[in-house]
KEKEPA-125866 format. One record per residue (C-alpha): residue number from 1; x, y, z; residue in one letter. Coordinates in steps of 0.5 Angstrom, whole numbers, plus 500, padded with zeros to 3 digits. Each point is the difference from the previous one (the first is absolute). Layout:
// residues N
    i   px   py   pz  aa
  NUM    X    Y    Z   A
...
END
This chain:
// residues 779
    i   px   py   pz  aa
    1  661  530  516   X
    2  499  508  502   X
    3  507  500  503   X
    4  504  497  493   X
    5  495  506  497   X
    6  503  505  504   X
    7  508  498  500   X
    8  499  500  491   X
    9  497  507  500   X
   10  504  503  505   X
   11  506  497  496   X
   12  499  503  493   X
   13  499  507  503   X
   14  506  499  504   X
   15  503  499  493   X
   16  496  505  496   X
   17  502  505  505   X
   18  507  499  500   X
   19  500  501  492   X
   20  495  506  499   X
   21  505  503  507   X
   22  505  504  495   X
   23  494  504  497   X
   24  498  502  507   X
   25  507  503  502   X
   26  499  507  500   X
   27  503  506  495   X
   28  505  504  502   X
   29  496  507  497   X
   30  494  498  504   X
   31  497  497  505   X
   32  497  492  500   X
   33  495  497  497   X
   34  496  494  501   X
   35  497  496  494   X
   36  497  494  500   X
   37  501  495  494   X
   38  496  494  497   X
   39  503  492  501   X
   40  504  499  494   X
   41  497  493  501   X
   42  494  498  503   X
   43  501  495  506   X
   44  498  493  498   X
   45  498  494  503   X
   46  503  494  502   X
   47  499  495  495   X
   48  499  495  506   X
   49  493  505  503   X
   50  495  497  496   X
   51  503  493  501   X
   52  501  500  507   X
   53  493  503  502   X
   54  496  495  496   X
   55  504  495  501   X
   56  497  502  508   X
   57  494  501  498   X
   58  499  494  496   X
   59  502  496  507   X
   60  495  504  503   X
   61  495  497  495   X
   62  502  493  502   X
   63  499  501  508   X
   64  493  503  497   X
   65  498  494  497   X
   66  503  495  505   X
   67  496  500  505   X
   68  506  498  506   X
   69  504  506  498   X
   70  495  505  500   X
   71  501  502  507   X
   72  507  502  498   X
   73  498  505  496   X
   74  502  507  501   X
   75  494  505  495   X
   76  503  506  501   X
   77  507  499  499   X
   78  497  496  493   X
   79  496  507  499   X
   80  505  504  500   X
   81  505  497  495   X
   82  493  500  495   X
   83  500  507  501   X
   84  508  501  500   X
   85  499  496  493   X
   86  494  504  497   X
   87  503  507  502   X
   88  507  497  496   X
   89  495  499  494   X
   90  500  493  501   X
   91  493  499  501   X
   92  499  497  493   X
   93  505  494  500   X
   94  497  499  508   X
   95  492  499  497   X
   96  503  496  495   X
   97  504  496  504   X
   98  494  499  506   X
   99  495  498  494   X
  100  505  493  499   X
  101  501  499  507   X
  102  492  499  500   X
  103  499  497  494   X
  104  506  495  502   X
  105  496  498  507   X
  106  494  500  497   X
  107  503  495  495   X
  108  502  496  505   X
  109  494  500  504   X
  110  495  498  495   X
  111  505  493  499   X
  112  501  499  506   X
  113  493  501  504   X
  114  497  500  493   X
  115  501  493  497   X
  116  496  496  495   X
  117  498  495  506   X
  118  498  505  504   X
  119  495  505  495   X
  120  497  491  498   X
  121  499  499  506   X
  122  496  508  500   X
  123  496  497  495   X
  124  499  493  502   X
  125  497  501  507   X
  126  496  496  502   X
  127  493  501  503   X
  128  499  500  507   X
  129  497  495  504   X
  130  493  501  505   X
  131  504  500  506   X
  132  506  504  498   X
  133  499  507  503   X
  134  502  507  496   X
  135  506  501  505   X
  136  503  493  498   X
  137  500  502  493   X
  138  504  505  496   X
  139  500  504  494   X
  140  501  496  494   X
  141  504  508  498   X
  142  503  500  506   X
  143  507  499  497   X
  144  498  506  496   X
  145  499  504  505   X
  146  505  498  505   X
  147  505  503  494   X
  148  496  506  499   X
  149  500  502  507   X
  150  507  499  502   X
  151  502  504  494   X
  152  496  506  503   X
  153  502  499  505   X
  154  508  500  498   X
  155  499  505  495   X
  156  496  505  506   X
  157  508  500  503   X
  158  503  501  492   X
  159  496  506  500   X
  160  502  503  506   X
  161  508  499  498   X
  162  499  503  493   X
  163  495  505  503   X
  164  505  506  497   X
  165  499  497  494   X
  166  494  499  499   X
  167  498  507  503   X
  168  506  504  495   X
  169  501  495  493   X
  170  493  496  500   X
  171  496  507  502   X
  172  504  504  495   X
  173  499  496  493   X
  174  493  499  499   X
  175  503  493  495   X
  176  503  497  505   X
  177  495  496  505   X
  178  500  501  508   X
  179  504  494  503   X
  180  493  498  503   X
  181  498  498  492   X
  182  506  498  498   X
  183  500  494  505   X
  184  492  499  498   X
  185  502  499  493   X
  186  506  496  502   X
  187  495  495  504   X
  188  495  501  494   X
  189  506  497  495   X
  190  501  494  504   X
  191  493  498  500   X
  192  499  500  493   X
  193  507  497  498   X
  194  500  494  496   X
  195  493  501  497   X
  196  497  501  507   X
  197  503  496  504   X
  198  498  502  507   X
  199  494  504  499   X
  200  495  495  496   X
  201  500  495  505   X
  202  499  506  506   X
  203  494  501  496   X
  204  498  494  499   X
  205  501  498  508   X
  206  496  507  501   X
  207  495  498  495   X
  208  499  494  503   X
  209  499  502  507   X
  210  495  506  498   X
  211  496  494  496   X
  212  500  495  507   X
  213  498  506  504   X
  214  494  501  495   X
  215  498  492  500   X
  216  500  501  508   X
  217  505  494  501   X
  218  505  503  504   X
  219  501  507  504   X
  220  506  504  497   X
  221  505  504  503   X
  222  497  507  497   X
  223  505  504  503   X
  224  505  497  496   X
  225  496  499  495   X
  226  500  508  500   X
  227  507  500  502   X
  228  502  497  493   X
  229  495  504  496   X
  230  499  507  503   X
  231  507  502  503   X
  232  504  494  494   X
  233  497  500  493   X
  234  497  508  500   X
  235  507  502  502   X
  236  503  495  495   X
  237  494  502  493   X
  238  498  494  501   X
  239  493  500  502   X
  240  497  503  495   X
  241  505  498  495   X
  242  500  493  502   X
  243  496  498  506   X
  244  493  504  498   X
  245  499  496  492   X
  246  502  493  503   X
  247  494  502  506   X
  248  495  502  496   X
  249  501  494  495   X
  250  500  495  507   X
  251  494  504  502   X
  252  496  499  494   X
  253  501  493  499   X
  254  499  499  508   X
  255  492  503  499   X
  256  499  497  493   X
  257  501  494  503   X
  258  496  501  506   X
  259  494  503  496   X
  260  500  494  496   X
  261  500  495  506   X
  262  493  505  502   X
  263  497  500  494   X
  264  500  492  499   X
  265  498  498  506   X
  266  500  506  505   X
  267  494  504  504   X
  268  498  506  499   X
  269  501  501  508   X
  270  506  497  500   X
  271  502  504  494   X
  272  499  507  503   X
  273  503  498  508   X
  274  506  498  495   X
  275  500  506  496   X
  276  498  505  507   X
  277  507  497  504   X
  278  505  500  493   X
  279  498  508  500   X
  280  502  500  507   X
  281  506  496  499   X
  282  502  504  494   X
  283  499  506  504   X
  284  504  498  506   X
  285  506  497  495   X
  286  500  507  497   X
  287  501  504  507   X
  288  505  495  503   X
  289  505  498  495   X
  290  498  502  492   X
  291  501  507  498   X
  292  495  505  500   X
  293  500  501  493   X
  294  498  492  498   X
  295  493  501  504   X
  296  497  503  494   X
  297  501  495  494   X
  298  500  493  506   X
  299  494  502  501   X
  300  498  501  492   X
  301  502  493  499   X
  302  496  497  507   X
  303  493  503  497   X
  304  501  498  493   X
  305  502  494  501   X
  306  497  498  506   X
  307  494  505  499   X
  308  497  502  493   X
  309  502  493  498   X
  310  496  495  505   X
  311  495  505  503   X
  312  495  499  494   X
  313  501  492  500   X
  314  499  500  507   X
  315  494  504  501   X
  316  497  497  495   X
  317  501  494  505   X
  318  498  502  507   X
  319  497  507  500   X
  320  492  498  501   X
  321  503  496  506   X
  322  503  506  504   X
  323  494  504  497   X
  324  495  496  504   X
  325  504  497  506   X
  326  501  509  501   X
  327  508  498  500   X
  328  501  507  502   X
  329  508  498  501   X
  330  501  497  493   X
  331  496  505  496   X
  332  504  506  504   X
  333  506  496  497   X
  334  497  500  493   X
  335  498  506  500   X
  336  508  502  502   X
  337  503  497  495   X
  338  495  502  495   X
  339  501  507  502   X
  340  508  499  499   X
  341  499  498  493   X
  342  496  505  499   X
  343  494  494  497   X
  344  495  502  505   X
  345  496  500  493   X
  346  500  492  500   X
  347  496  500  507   X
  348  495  506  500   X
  349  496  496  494   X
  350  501  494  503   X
  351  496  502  506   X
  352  495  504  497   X
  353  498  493  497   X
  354  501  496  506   X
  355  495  504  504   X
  356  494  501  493   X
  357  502  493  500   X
  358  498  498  507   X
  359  494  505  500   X
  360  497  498  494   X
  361  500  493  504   X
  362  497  501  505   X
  363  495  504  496   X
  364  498  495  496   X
  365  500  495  505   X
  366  492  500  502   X
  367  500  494  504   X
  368  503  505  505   X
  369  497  506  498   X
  370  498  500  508   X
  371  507  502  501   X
  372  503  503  494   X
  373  500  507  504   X
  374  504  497  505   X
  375  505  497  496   X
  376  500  506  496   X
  377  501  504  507   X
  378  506  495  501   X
  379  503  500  493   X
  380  500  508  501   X
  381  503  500  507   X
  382  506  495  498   X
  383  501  505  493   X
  384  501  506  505   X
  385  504  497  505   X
  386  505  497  494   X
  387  501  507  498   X
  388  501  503  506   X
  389  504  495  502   X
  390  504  497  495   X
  391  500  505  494   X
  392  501  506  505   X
  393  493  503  497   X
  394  502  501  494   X
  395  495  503  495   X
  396  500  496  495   X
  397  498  495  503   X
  398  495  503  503   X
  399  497  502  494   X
  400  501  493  497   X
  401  496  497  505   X
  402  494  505  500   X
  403  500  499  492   X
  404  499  492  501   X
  405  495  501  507   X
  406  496  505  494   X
  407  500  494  496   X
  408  498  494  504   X
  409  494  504  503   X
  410  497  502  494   X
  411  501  493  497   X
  412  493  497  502   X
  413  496  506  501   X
  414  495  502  504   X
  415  502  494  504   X
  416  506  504  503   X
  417  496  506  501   X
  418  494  497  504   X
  419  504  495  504   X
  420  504  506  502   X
  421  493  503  502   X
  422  498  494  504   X
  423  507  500  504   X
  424  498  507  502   X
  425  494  499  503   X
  426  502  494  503   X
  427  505  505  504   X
  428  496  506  501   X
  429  495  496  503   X
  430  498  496  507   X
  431  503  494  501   X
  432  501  495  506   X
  433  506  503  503   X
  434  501  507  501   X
  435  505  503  495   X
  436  503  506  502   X
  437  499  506  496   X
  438  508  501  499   X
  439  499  493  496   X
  440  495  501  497   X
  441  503  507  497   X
  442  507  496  498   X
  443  496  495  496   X
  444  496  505  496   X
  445  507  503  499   X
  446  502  493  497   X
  447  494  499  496   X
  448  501  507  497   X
  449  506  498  497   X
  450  496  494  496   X
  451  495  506  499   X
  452  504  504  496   X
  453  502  495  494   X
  454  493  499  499   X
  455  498  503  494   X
  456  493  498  499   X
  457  499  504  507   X
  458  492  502  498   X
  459  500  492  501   X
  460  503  501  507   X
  461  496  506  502   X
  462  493  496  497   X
  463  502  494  505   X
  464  503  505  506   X
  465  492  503  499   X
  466  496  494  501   X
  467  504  498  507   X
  468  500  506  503   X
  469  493  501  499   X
  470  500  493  504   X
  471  505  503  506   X
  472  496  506  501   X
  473  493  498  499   X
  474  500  494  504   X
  475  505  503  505   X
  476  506  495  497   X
  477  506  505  501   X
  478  505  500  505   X
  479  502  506  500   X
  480  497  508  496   X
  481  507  503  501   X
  482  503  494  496   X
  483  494  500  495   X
  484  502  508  499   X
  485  507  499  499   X
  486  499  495  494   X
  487  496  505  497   X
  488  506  505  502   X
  489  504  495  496   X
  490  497  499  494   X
  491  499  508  500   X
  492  507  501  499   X
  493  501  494  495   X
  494  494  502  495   X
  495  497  506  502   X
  496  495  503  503   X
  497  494  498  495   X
  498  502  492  500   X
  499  498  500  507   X
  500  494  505  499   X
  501  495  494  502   X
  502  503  497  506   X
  503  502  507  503   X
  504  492  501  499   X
  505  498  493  503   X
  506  504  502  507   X
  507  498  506  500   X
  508  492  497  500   X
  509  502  496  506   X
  510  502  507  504   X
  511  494  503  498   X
  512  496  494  502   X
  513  503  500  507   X
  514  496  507  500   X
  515  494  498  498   X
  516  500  493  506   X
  517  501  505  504   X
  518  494  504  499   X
  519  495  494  497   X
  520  503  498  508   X
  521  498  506  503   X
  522  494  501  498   X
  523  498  492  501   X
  524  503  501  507   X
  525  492  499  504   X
  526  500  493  496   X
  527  498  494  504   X
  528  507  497  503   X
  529  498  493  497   X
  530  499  503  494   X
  531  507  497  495   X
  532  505  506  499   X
  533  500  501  493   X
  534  506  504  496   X
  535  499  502  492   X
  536  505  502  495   X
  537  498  505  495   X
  538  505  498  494   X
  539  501  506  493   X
  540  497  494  495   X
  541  505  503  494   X
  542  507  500  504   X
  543  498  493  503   X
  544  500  493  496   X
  545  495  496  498   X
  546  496  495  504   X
  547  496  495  498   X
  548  493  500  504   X
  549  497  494  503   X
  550  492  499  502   X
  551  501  499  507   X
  552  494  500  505   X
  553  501  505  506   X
  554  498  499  507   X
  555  495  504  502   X
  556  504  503  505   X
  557  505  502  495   X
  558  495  502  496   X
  559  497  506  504   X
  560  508  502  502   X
  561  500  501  492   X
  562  494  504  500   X
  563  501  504  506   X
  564  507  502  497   X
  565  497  501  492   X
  566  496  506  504   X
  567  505  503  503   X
  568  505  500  494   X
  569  495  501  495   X
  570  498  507  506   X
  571  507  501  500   X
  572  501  500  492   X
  573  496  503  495   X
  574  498  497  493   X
  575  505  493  502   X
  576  498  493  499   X
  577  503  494  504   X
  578  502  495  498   X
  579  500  494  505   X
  580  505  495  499   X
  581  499  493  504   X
  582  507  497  497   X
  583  504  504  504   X
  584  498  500  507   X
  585  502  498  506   X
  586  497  498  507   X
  587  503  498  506   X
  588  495  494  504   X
  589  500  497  507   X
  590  499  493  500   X
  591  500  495  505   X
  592  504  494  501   X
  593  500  493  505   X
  594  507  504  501   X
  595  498  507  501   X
  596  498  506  497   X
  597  504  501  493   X
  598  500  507  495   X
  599  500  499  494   X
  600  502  505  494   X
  601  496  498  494   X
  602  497  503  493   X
  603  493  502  500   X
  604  497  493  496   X
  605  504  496  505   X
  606  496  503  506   X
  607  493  498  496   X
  608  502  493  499   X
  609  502  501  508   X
  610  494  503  502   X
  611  496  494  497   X
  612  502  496  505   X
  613  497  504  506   X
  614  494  497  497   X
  615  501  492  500   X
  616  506  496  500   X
  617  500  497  492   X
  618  500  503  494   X
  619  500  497  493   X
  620  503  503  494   X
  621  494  502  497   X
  622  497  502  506   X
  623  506  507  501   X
  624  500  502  493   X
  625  492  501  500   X
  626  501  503  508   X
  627  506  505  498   X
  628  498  502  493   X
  629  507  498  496   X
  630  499  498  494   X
  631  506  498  498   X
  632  503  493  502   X
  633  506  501  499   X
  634  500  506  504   X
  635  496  496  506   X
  636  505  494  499   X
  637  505  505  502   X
  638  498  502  506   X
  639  497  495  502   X
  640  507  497  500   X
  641  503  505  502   X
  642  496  498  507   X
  643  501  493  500   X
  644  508  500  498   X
  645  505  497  504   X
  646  503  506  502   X
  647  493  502  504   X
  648  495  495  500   X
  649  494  503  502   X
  650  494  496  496   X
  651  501  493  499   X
  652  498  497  494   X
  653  497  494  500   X
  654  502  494  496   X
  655  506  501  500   X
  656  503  498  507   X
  657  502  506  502   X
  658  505  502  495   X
  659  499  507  495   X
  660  498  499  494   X
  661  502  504  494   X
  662  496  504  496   X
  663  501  497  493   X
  664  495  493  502   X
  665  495  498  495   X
  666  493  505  501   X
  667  496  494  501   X
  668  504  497  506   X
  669  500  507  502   X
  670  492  501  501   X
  671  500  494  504   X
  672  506  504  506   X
  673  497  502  507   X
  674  503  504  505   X
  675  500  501  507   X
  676  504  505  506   X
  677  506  497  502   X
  678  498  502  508   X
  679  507  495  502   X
  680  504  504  496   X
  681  507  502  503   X
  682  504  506  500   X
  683  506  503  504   X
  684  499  506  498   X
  685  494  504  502   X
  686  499  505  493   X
  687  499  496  493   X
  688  501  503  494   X
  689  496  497  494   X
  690  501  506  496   X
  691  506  497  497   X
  692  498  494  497   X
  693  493  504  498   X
  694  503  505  495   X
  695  505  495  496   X
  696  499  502  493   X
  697  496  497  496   X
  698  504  497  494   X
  699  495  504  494   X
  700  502  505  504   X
  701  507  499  498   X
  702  499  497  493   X
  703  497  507  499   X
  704  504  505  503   X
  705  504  501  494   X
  706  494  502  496   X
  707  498  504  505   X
  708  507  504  498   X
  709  499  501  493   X
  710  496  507  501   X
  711  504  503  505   X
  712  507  499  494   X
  713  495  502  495   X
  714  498  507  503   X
  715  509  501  501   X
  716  501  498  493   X
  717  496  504  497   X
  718  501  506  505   X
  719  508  499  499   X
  720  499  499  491   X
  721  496  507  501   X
  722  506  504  505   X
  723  505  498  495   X
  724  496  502  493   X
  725  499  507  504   X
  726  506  501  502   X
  727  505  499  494   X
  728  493  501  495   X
  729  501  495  494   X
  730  504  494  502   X
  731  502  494  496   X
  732  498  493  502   X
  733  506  497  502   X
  734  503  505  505   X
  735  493  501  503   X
  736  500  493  502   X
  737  507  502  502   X
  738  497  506  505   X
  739  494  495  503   X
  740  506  495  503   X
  741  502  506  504   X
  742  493  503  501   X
  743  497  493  502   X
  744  502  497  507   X
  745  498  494  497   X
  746  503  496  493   X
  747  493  501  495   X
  748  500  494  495   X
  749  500  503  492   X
  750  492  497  500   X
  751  499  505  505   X
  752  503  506  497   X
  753  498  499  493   X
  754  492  499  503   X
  755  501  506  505   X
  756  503  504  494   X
  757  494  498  496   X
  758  495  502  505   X
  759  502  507  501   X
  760  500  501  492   X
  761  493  499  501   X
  762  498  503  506   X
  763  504  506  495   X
  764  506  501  505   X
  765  505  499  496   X
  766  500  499  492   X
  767  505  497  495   X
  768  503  504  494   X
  769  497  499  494   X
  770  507  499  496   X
  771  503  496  506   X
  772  496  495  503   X
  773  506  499  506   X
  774  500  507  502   X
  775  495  503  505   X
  776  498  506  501   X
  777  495  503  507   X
  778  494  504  498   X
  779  499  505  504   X
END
């Protein structure tokens, strides 16, 4: 072609020159000038050029589209006629011409390969059976995809023929699209013809197929499923025109289907492990073949429909469950799901009221009040690791369970207070086996926590008085560094004049081992056969108070206790000594057919022991008038206590050797005798007695609250008068407002109102004359 060029241009210039030649000839009265003159006409084209060079591209498109013949094809003769016909001017008519030719092939291949048995068939796939693997099934859209490929294929040689074309005419004319988007429109035109023809059995087919995936009865091709999504319908606008409204359509219907099916006969557990794996699912579907921007509202439909529609029913259904089987899993799950609908308000008091629930039962439940702190214990343990585990140690729910721990224990007060107290004193003090020091603090720890939703701790500490004197003044406690860390604890908890009293009881005990030690040394000269004696001299007013009981003392002991009655009496000036046999101890050897055997007993214990030095029987009578104890169920008690199954050391007659309880009649009791048990046997050489000795009596029980009332007396009153001094005149109302802060415990109305009486006429506080709900400190 360059060459015909060249010959038509040379001819007309041949032609032009010979006709401007005449005005070129030089003049006679001058020298030659050479001037230079426009074409009379302007060269034309012939009019066969664009015909011609189309008519070769136009074949050049036929070998492209025809996959025998493009082997044959020569691209950059083709590329130098679009560029000769776009520098001619030509560039127009050629787009106009290219657009047909696509638009012709695409015709014929949508009816060819794209036919209506085929796009049927698309839709009417039928399911896959059990033994049909993935590789033997193909994509129902597969068809679709075929097209698309090949003509991405065909339209990448297209492009690089008309190349000139769509850098010069396309580029240059912001109304004309690049031949790129001219074929995707193309493409998009013949997917929609005739009422979407090919287009809305694709996207059934591919519906279809993401619904199968989801009911998990089949394993789809999901890189063809990417293929036709990500690099066919977004290219082509259809994936948010037509895809993405279908899809979320299916998508809802899908999971209200589901969530239906669970809340009529579905567990919770199964519910949660569903709802876990369609998130993971959905996320997957998102990052392999769904576009980014559907992530956002697929997601929204899967919580609404699947989530703030059931979870309410469900857990209504099968929350306590997984509470008290600590599914640790399943909770995770629900609290997941409930945090991504943003409902975490429908579990938190849920679970506030499962754990009161459970603590109110267990405090009510007195057939067990010997176990209530231990299944407290354990409600507590099981609470935190919920939180810790399943809730991710949300604070809310931390709260919650605090609220209701609160709740339950002081439900039944001041049982909770008192069996805490006993909980205590079982741990600090000595038992059969060894405790390490390391767990006696890890379970001061954990009833510590109890401690601190107690809100009549006055009870406790009245309770937590009593034992302890028990523990030191009978030589009960395992361990002194232990004793002192509670007091640390409460000291931290409620202040330093809350454990005034058992601070001063300890620290009597440290000055005692200073007054033995110089009692010993000045009776050091004693006669060796004498027994060793040891006294506690106790502060009356930080102890509790015991009951004295009439006991008859040996005359051994007796001179013992006048001896250190002189010493202490020299030592201190202007004391008084009050002895207290009900809280002593002694420490016996006693012969059996066996061996020797030591025994650990309570002062009465080793009277009555004593009796039996003299001669082998004693009736009933006969030891309550030789030991002194007047009280018969005092002397019953400990006579049991040496006759029990546990340490059968006197043998009761009448009753073929079994222990008889405390509760028989008084006339059959006068006609009991005892006698020493010299056959008894033991593996252990040291036997303790003091345990069973010191049991509380249940008077002393039933009395103990009674025994609280001054202690709460005094704090009322020193709260009431704290609040009138520091805001002067203050209404009833807030006063009763400010006494739930000032008090570590919840006063009764009564009380208040008694207390608020007393101190009017003790002329603390007044009332005002014309308000009688205001109160005033008087100065």
């Amino acid at each position: 072609m360059s060459s015909e060029r060249s010959v038509f241009l040379s001819r007309t210039l041949d032609r032009d020159s010979k006709e401007g030649a005449s005005s070129m000839e030089p003049s006679r009265s001058g020298p030659k000038k050479l001037v230079i003159r426009p074409l009379r006409r302007e060269p034309k084209l012939p009019e066969e050029f664009y015909r011609e060079n189309w008519s070769q591209l136009e074949r050049a498109l036929g070998q492209v589209f025809s996959p025998t013949a493009r082997r044959l094809l020569s691209y950059e003769e083709h590329y130098r006629r679009v560029e000769d016909l776009c520098l001619h001017r030509l560039a127009k008519p050629l787009y106009v011409d290219l657009q047909q030719e696509l638009d012709r092939y695409l015709e014929g291949v949508f009816r060819e390969r794209l036919s209506d048995p085929v796009l049927a068939s698309m839709i009417g796939t039928r399911l896959p059976s059990s033994m049909e693997t993935d590789t033997e099934r193909q994509a129902p859209y597969g068809p679709v995809l075929d097209v698309w490929r090949e003509f991405c294929e065909h339209l990448r040689d297209v492009q690089s023929i008309f190349l000139y074309l769509d850098r010069t005419y396309a580029a240059e004319n912001a109304q004309i699209p690049s031949i790129w988007e001219m074929a995707l429109s193309l493409f998009a035109k013949h997917m929609l013809a005739d009422e979407q023809r090919v287009l809305m059995p694709t996207l059934e087919a591919v519906l279809a197929e993401i619904e199968r995936d989801r009911c998990g009865t089949q394993l789809i091709d999901r890189a063809e499923l990417r293929s036709l999504l990500r690099d066919m319908f977004i290219p082509l606008g259809f994936y948010r025109s037509h895809f993405e409204p279908q899809f979320f359509k299916r998508t809802r219907e899908f999971y209200t289907t589901r969530g239906t099916e669970f809340v009529t006969h579905g567990s919770l557990p199964e519910y949660l492990a569903y709802f876990e794996s369609s998130v993971r699912a959905e996320t997957e579907r998102c990052r392999i073949y769904l576009e980014q921007g559907t992530e956002k509202p697929l997601f929204a439909i899967l919580y609404d429909e699947l989530g703030r529609h059931c979870v309410s029913v469900m857990m209504d259904r099968g929350l306590e469950g997984l509470l008290d089987a600590v599914a640790v899993v399943d909770l995770r799950r629900l609290y997941e799901l409930l945090r991504f609908i943003d409902e975490l308000w429908r579990l938190v008091p849920r679970y506030g009221e499962y754990i009161k629930a459970r603590g109110i039962e267990i405090v009510n439940d007195q057939a067990m009040d010997n176990e209530m702190i231990e299944r407290l214990l354990s409600l507590h343990e099981r609470a935190e690791r919920i939180e810790r585990e399943a809730f991710q140690a949300d604070a809310r729910f931390h709260n919650a369970a605090q609220t209701a721990f609160e709740a339950a224990m002081n439900t039944r007060q001041p049982v909770p207070a008192e069996l805490l107290a006993s909980y205590f004193h079982d741990l600090l003090r000595v038992s059969g086996k060894a405790v390490a020091e390391r767990e006696i603090r890890r379970g001061i720890t954990r009833l510590m926590e109890l401690f601190r939703y107690l809100s009549g701790k006055d009870s406790f500490l009245a309770y937590y008085k009593k034992y302890l004197a028990q523990r030191l003044l009978l030589d009960l406690s395992a361990s002194m560094v232990c004793e002192l860390h509670v007091v640390d604890l409460l000291r931290a908890e409620c202040g330093a004049v809350y454990v005034n009293h058992i601070a001063n009881m300890l620290k009597d005990m440290d000055l005692n081992q200073d007054l033995a030690r110089e009692y010993r040394q000045r009776h050091e000269s004693a006669s060796v056969r004498r027994p060793s004696f040891t006294c506690k001299v106790i502060t009356q007013a930080y102890w509790p108070s015991s009951a004295t009981t009439s006991l008859r003392i040996p005359k051994e002991l007796e001179s013992l206790q006048r001896s250190f009655n002189r010493f202490y009496l020299a030592r201190f000036s202007g004391r008084r000594l009050s002895w207290y046999p009900s809280l002593s101890s002694c420490e016996m050897r006693a012969q059996f057919t066996d061996g020797e055997k030591i025994l650990q007993v309570s002062l009465a214990q080793a009277v009555i022991l004593l009796l039996f030095n003299e001669r082998e029987t004693w009736s009933l009578t006969e030891i309550r008038e030789q030991t002194g104890i007047e009280d018969q169920d005092e002397l019953v008690r400990v006579l049991d206590s040496l006759s029990s199954a546990h340490c059968r050391l006197l043998l009761r007659t009448g009753d073929s050797g079994r222990a008889s309880s405390a509760a028989s009649a008084e006339d059959a009791l006068e006609r009991f005798t005892f006698r020493f048990n010299e056959s008894f046997q033991s593996s252990r050489r040291r036997l303790r007695l003091l345990d069973m000795s010191v049991v509380e009596r249940q008077a002393e029980r039933v009395a103990s609250p009674q025994a609280v009332t001054p202690d709460r007396q005094h704090q009322i009153d020193a709260a009431i008068v704290r609040v009138l001094k520091r805001h002067r005149n203050i209404e009833h109302a807030e006063l009763l407002h400010q006494l739930n802060t000032e008090l570590s415990f919840r006063p009764s109305l009564s009380d208040i109102k008694q207390r608020i009486e007393s101190l009017i006429q003790r002329e603390y506080i007044g009332r005002d004359e014309r308000d009688p709900n205001l109160y005033r400190y008087i100065s």
